[in-house]
C-alpha positions in Angstrom: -43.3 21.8 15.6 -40.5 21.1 17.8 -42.5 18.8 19.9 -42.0 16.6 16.9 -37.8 17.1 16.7 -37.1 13.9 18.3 -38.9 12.1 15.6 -35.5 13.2 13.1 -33.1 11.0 15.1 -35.8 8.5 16.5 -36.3 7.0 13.2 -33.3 6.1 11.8 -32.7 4.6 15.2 -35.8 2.5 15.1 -34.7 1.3 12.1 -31.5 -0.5 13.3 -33.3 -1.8 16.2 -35.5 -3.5 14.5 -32.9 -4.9 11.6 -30.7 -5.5 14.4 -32.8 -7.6 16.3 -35.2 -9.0 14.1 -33.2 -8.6 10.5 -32.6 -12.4 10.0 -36.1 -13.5 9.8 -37.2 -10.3 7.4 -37.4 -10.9 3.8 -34.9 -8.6 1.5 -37.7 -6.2 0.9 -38.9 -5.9 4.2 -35.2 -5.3 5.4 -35.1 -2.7 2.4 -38.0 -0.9 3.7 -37.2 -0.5 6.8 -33.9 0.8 6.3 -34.1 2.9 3.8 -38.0 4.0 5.0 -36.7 5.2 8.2 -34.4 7.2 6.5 -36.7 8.7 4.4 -39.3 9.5 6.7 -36.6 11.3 8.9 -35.7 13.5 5.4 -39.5 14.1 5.0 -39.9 15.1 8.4 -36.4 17.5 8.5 -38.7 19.0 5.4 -41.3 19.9 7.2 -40.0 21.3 10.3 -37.6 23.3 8.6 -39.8 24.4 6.1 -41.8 25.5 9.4 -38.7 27.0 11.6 -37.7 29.1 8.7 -41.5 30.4 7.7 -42.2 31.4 11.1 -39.4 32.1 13.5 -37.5 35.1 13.9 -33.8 34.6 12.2 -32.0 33.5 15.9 -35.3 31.0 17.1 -34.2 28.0 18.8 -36.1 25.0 18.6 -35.3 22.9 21.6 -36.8 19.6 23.3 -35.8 17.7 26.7 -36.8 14.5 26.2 -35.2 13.2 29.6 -32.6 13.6 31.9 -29.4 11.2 31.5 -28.0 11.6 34.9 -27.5 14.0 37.5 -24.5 14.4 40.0 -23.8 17.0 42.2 -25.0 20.0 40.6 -24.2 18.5 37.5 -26.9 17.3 35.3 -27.2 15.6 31.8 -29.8 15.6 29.9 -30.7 14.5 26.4 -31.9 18.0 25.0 -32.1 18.3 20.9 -31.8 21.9 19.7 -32.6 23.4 16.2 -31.2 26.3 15.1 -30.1 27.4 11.3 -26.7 25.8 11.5 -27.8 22.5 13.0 -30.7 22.7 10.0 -28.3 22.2 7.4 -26.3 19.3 8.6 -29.7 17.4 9.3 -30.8 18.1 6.1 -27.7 17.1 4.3 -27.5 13.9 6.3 -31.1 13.2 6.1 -32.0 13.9 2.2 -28.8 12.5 1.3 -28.3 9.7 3.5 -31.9 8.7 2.1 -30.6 8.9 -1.4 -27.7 7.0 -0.7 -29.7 4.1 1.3 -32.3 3.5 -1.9 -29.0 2.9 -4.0 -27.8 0.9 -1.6 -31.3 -0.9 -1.8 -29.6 -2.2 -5.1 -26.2 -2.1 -5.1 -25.9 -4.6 -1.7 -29.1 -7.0 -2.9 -27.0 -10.0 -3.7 -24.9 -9.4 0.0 -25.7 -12.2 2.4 -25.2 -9.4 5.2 -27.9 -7.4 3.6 -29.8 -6.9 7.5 -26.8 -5.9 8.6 -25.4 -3.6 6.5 -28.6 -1.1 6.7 -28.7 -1.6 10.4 -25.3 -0.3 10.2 -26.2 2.2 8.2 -29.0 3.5 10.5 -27.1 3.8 13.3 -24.8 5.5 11.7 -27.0 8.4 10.7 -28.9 8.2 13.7 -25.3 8.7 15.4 -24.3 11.6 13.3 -28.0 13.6 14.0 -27.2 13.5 17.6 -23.9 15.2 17.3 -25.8 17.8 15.1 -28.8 18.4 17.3 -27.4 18.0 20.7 -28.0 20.5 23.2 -24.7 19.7 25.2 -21.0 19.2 24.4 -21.6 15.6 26.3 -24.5 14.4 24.6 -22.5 15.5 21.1 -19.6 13.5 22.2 -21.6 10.4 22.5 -22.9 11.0 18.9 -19.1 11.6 18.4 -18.2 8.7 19.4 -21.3 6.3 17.9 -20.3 7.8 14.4 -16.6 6.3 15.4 -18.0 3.2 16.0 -20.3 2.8 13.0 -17.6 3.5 10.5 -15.5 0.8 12.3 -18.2 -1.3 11.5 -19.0 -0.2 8.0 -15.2 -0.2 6.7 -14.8 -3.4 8.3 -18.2 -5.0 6.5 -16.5 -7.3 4.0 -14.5 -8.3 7.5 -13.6 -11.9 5.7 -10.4 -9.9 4.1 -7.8 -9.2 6.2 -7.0 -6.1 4.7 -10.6 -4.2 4.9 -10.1 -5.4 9.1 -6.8 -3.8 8.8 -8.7 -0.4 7.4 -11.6 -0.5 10.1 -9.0 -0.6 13.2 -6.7 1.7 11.2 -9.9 4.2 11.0 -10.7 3.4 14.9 -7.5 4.1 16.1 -6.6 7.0 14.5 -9.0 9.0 15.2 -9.3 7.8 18.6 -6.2 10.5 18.9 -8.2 13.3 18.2 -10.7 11.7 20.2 -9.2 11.8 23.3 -7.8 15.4 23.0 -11.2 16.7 22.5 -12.1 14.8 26.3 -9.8 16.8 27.3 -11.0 19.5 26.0 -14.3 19.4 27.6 -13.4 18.9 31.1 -11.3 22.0 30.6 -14.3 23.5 29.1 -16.5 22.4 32.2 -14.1 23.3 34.4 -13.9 27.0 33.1 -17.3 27.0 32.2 -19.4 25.2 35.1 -21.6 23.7 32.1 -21.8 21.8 29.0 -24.5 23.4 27.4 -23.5 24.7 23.6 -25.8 28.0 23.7 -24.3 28.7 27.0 -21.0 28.3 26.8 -21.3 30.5 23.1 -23.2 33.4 25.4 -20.6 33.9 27.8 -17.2 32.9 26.2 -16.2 36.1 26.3 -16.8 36.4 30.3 -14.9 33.6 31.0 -12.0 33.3 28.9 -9.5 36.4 28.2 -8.9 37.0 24.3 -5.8 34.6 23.5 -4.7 33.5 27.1 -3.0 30.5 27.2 -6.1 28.5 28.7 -8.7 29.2 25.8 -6.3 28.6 23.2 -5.1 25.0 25.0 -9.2 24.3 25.0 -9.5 25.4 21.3 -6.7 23.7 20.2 -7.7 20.5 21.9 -11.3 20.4 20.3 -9.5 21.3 16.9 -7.5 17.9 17.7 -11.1 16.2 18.1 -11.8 18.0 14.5 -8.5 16.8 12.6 -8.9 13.3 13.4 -13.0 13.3 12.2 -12.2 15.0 9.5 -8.5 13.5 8.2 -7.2 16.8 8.1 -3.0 16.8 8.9 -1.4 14.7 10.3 -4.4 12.4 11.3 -5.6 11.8 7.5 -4.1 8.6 7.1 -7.0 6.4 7.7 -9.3 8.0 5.2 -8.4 6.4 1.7 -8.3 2.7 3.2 -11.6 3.8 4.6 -12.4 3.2 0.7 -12.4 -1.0 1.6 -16.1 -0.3 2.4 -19.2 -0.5 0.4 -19.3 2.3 -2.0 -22.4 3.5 -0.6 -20.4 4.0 2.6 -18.2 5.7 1.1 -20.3 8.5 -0.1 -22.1 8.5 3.9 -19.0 9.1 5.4 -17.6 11.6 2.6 -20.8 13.0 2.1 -23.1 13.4 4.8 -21.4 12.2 8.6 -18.3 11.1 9.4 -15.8 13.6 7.9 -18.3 16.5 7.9 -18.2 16.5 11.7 -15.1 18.2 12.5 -16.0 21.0 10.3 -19.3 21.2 12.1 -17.5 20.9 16.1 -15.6 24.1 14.8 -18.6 26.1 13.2 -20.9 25.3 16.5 -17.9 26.2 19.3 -16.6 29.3 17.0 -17.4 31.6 20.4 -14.3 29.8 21.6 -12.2 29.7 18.3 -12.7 33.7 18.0 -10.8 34.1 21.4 -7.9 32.5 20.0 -5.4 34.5 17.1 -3.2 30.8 17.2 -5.9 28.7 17.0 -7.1 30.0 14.1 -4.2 30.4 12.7 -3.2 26.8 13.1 -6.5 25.9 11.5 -6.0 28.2 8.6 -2.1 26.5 8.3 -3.6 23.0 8.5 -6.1 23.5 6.0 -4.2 25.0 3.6 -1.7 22.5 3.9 -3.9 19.5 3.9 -5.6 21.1 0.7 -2.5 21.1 -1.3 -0.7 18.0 -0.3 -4.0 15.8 -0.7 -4.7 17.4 -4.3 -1.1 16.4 -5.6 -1.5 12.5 -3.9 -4.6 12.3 -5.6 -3.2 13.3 -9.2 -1.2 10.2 -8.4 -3.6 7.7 -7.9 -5.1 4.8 -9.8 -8.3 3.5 -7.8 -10.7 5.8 -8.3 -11.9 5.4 -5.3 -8.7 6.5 -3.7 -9.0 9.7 -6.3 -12.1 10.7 -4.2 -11.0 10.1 -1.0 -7.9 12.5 -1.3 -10.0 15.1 -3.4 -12.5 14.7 0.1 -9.4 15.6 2.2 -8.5 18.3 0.0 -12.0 20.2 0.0 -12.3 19.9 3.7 -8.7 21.6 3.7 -10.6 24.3 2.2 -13.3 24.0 4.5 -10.9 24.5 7.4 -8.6 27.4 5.5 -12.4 29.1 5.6 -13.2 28.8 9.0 -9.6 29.6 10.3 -9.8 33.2 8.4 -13.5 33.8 9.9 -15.5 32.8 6.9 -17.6 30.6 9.0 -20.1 30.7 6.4 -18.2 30.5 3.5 -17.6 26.8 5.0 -20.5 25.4 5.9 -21.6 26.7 2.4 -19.0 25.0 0.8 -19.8 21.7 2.8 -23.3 21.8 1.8 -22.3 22.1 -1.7 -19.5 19.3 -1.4 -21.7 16.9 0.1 -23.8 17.1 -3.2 -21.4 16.6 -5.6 -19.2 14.2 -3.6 -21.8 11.6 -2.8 -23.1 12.1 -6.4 -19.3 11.0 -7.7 -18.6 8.1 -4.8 -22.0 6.6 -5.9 -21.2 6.7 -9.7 -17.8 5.2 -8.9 -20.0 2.3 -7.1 -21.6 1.9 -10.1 -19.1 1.7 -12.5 -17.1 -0.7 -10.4 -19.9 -2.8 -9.8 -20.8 -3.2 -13.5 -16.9 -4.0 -14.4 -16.5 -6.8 -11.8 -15.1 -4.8 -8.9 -12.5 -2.9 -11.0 -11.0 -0.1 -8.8 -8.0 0.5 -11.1 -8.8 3.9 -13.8 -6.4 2.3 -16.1 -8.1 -1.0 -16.6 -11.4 1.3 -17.9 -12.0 3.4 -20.2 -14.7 3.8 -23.1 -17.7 3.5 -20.9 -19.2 7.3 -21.7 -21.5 5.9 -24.4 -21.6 2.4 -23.1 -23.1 3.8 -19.6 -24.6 6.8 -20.5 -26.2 7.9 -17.3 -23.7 7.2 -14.9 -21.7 9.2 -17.5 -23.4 12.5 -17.4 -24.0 12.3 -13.9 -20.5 11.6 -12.9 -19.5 14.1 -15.4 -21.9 17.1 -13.3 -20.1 16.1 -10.3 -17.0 16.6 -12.2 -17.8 20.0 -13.3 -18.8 20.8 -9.4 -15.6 19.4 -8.1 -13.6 21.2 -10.4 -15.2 24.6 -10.0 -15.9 25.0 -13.6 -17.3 28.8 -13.6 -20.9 29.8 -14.3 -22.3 25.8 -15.0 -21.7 24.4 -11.6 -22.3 24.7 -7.9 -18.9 24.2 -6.7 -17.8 27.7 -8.5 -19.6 29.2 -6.4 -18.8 27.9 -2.7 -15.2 27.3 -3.8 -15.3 31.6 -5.0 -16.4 32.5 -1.5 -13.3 30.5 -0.1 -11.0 31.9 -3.0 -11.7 35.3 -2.1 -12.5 35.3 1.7 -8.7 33.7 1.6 -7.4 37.1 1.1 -9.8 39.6 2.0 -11.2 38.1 5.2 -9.8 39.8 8.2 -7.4 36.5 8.8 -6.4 35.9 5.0 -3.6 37.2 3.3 -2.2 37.0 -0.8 -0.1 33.8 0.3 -3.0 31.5 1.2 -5.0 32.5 -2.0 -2.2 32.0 -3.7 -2.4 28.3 -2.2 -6.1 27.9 -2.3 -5.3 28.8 -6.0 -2.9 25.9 -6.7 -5.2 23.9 -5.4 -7.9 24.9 -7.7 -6.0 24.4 -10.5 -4.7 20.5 -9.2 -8.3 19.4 -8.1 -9.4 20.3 -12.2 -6.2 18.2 -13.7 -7.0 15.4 -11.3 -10.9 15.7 -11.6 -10.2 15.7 -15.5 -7.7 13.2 -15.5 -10.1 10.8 -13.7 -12.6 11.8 -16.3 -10.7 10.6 -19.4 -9.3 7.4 -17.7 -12.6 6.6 -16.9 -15.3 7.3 -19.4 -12.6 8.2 -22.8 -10.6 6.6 -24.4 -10.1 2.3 -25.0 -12.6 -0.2 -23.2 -10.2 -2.0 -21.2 -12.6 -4.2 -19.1 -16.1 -5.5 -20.4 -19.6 -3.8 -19.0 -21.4 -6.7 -17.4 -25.1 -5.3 -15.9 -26.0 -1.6 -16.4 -27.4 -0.2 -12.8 -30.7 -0.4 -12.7 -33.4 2.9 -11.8 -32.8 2.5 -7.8 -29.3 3.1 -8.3 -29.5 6.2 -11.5 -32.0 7.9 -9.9 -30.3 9.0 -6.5 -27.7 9.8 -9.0 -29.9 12.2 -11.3 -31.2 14.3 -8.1 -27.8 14.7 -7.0 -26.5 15.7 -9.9 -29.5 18.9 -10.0 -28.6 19.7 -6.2 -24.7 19.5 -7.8 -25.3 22.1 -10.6 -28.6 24.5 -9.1 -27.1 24.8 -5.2 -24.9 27.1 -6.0 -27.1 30.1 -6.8 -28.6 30.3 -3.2 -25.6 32.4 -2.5 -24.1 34.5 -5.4 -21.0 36.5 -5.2 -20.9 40.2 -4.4 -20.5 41.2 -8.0 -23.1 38.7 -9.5 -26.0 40.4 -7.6 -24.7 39.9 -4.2 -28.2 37.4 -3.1 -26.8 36.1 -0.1 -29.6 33.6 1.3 -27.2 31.1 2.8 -25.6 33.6 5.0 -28.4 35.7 5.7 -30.1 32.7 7.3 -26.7 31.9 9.2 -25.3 35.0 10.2 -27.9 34.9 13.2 -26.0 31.8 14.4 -22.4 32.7 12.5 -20.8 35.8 13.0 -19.9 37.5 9.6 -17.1 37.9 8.2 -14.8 40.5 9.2 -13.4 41.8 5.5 -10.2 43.8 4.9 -10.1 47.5 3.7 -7.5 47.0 0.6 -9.6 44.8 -0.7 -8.8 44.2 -4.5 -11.8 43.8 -7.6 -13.6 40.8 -7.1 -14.1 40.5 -10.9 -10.0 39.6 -11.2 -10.3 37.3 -8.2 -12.9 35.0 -9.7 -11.1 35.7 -13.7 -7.8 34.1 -12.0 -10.0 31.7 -10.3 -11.2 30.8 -13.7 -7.8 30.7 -15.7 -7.0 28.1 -12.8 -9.1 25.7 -13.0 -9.7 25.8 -17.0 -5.9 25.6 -17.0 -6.2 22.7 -14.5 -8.7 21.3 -16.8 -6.4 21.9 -19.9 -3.8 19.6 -18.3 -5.1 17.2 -17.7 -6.8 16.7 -21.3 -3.7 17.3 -22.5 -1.5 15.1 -21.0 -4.1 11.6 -20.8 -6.6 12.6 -23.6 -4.0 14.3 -26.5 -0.6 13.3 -25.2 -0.8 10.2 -22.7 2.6 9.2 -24.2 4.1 12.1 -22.3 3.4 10.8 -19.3 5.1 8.2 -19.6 8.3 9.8 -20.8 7.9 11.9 -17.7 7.7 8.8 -15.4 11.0 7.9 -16.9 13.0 10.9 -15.1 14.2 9.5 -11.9 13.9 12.5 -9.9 10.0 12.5 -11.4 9.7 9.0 -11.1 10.6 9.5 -7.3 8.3 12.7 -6.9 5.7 10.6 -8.0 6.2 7.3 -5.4 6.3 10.2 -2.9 3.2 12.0 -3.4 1.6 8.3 -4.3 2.8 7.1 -0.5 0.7 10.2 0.8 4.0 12.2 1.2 5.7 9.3 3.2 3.0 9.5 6.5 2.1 6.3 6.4 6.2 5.2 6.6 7.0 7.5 9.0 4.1 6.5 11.3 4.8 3.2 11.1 8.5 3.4 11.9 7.9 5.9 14.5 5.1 4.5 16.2 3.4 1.3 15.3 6.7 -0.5 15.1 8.1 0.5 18.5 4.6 -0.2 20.3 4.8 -3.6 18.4 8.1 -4.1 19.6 7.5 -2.9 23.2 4.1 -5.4 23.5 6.4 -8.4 22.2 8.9 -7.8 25.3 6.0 -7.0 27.5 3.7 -9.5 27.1 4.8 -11.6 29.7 4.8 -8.6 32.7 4.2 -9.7 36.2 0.3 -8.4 35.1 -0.2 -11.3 32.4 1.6 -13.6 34.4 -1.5 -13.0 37.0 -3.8 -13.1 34.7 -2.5 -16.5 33.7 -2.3 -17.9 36.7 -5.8 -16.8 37.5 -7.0 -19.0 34.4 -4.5 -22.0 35.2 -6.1 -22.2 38.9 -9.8 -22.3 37.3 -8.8 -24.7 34.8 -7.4 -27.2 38.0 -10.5 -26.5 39.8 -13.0 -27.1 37.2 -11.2 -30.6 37.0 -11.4 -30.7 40.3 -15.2 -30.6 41.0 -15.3 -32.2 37.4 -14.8 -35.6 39.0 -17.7 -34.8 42.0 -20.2 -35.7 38.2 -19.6 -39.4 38.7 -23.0 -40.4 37.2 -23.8 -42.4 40.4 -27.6 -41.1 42.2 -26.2 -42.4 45.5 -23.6 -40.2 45.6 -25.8 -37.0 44.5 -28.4 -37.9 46.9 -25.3 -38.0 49.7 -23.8 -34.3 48.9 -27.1 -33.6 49.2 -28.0 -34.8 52.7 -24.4 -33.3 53.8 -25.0 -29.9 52.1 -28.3 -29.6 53.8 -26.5 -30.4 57.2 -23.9 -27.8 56.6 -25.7 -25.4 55.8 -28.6 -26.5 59.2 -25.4 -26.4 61.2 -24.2 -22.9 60.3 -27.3 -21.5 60.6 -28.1 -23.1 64.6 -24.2 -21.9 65.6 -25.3 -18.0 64.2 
């Protein structure tokens, strides 16, 4: 089967070929079938080769396919090689099975866009982007699917381009994580120059030949390609551009939370963890920024009132968790919880498109209310994803991939009681935010009118996420509820497992205060906006509250500070420069083409004699040269 690997990426990419090109002159349900189709052949294909690969092949096989070389020089050559193996499987399948989901909703929810051609060729290149950084063979070839995901959410936050402010959001996106970008460059020609290649499976066979355990050289690498992994995955202090990232589409909302964009940091330090295992400091700055990140983007989202905003910040918290994982060696503690996230998180963004699209583009939680019986659907749906988010125990799949985290945070070999105490706290704020966005939403007075219901292309991606969102889970049970560990059995081949403490406390009191957390989360948060609301507004009333809460609202000041520190000064610093001895060349260099345009403008006198002359006298010019030579 893996003669037929290059079919996964080749689709999506026909697909925004052809809209690309040709879009304008297809009818709305040709451009519909193409860009969804492609999509959905790519899932039905990633169905049937992995279904295949994991039949058949031992538990390390490789599938792996050259389809041609991209250049060669010196003894350097690149070539565009796509390679299979167990982790890679995962990430295609999320992105392909739920980036088909998401495209049929979006089949509905952009039919009245005049850009509709546009928006799905978009939307193909942008998953065609995000299966070559999970399939490449090379650290090269991932970087230029690296890159292309860059550019497609530039092009996707930016769609509604006509308002300034979604412009603002797509260059905001673009340039932040251009920082991270251009660390993890870096990092690869110091891993070249170490290494002598780019090849992934390589460079993970001998790390341990080439770099000594925590020198000063593989922990500069590691920390560089973390950089690269902060900024895709708006973790600290590069998270700013993810909630204006929420001036997209909804639909690209749940791609880039779901399925590509931010997943891909997570992935860059799962696939080089050969590299990350040779650095003590390097992991311990990942397990410091996602625990961090986790706790300061669960208290800005208990702050906020667009409900897409709520998601984005609960996104950035849950990869905090992600990276808290993989910095204490639960590698596949992570990628399960990803797996999991990506279920219930596109399942939530797409409900949230829904309900804003049938209360004429409300964002604010406030201005709804009552819609649990007036959109019942969307309702249960968005309240599974709920559950999932909020790790209620037993009933959902996020209890169980946010357990592994909770306990690998103290008894992995890197954890200690401190960061489960955080990943803790942070259980408890995700279920008082998830909760409070709950009974805003779906509870209480209808403060805007229901125009149009979704229709079946935009409830049913929501009904199959929301059975991913409550049955994933039980592929991988904890130790003390049977202990079946299919997830990581079918990783560990490809992840190394996790190295666990002796003093290693029961298991049932971890997942009992686990528990207690987040039903005490939960009980806050009905408490205070379903029993009590008036008590929220007595506490907004206490200024040193009051000013807690604009903090935590502002992000925890980021934004400010960057903008003082940074955007300002370069502002002020262009403004002074902008009329260097450089642009004054430039200028000139446009002033003397102007003056000779105008010059040979006046040679098109409209008269044939003269034509006919330059003609003659051209001719003997050019006779003349040629006898002298």
């Amino acid at each position: 089967m893996d003669k037929y690997l290059w079919l996964i990426p080749a689709l999506p990419l026909g697909g925004f070929l052809i809209l690309a090109l040709a879009g304008k002159r297809l009818s709305r349900s040709s451009v519909a079938i193409v860009g969804a189709g492609s999509i959905c052949l790519s899932a039905l294909i990633t169905f049937v080769i992995g279904g295949v690969f994991l039949a058949g092949m031992p538990p390390n096989a490789v599938y792996t396919q050259t389809l041609w070389t991209w250049f060669e020089v010196g003894a350097f050559s690149a070539k565009i090689t796509l390679s299979l193996d167990v982790l890679s499987l995962v990430f295609v399948f999320v992105i392909t099975f739920i980036g088909a989901l998401i495209h049929i909703y979006s089949t509905a929810f952009m039919e009245a866009d005049r850009d509709y051609a546009r928006f799905f060729a978009s939307m193909n290149l942008f998953v065609f982007s995000m299966l070559v950084l999970v399939l490449a063979d090379n650290l090269l070839l991932m970087y230029l699917g690296w890159e292309g995901v860059g550019l497609c959410s530039y092009l996707l936050i930016g769609f509604w381009y006509e308002q300034q402010a979604n412009g603002n959001a797509a260059r905001k996106a673009f340039t932040v994580t251009r920082i991270g970008d251009a660390a993890m460059a870096i990092g690869l020609f110091m891993i070249f120059q170490q290494a002598g290649t780019l090849v992934i499976s390589d460079i993970g066979a001998s790390a341990g030949a080439i770099w000594q355990p925590n020198s000063t050289v593989v922990t500069v690498t590691a920390l560089l390609l973390l950089a690269g992994g902060v900024g895709k995955s708006a973790q600290l202090p590069l998270q700013t551009w993810l909630p204006d990232a929420m001036a997209g589409p909804s639909p690209v909302s749940a791609l880039i939370h779901a399925a590509t964009m931010v997943t891909a940091g997570v992935y860059l330090v799962a696939r080089m963890h050969a590299i990350f295992a040779l650095s003590e400091t390097a992991r311990l700055v990942i397990t410091v920024i996602g625990a961090a990140t986790l706790l300061l983007a669960g208290l800005t989202a208990l702050t906020q009132y667009d409900i897409k905003r709520v998601l984005a910040y609960s996104t950035i918290s849950q990869i905090g968790y992600m990276f808290l994982a993989l910095g204490v060696g639960a590698w596949t503690a992570a990628i399960f919880h990803f797996m999991v996230h990506a279920f219930f998180k596109a399942l939530l963004f797409l409900a949230a498109g829904a309900i804003i699209e049938s209360l004429h583009h409300e964002h604010n939680m406030f201005k709804m209310g009552g819609l649990k019986d007036k959109m019942p659907v969307v309702f249960w749906t968005f309240l599974v994803g709920a559950l999932s988010l909020a790790a209620v125990p037993l009933i959902s799949a996020g209890f169980y991939s946010k357990d592994q985290i909770l306990w690998y945070s103290w008894t992995a070999n890197g954890g200690s009681p401190v960061l489960w105490m955080v990943a803790l706290s942070g259980a408890l704020i995700t279920a008082a935010y998830t909760t409070r966005m709950m009974i805003l939403t779906f509870w209480g007075e209808a403060h805007t009118p229901v125009g149009h219901l979704p229709g079946r292309r935009m409830t049913m991606p929501l009904v199959v996420l929301a059975v991913f969102s409550v049955f994933a889970g039980f592929i991988e049970l904890p130790h003390n509820f049977g202990h079946f560990t299919l997830f990581s059995d079918l990783l560990r081949p490809v992840l190394p497992e996790t190295v666990m403490r002796a003093d290693i406390p029961s298991e049932w009191l971890f997942q009992l205060l686990a528990a207690l957390a987040t039903l005490g989360g939960v009980f806050l948060g009905y408490h205070y906006y379903y029993q009590q609301p008036s008590r929220v507004e007595s506490l907004r009333r206490n200024a040193m509250l009051a000013g807690l809460h604009r903090f935590w609202f502002s992000g925890w000041g980021f934004e400010a500070l960057y903008d003082r520190v940074l955007v300002k000064p370069f502002i002020f610093i262009s403004k002074i420069n902008k009329s260097d001895v450089t642009d004054r060349l430039y200028t000139g260099i446009a002033a003397a083409t102007g003056e000779m345009y105008k010059l040979l403008s006046r040679t098109q006198s409209g008269s044939l004699r003269w034509y006919i002359m330059g003609l003659v006298v051209g001719a003997i010019l050019i006779l003349g040269i040629q006898i002298m030579l």
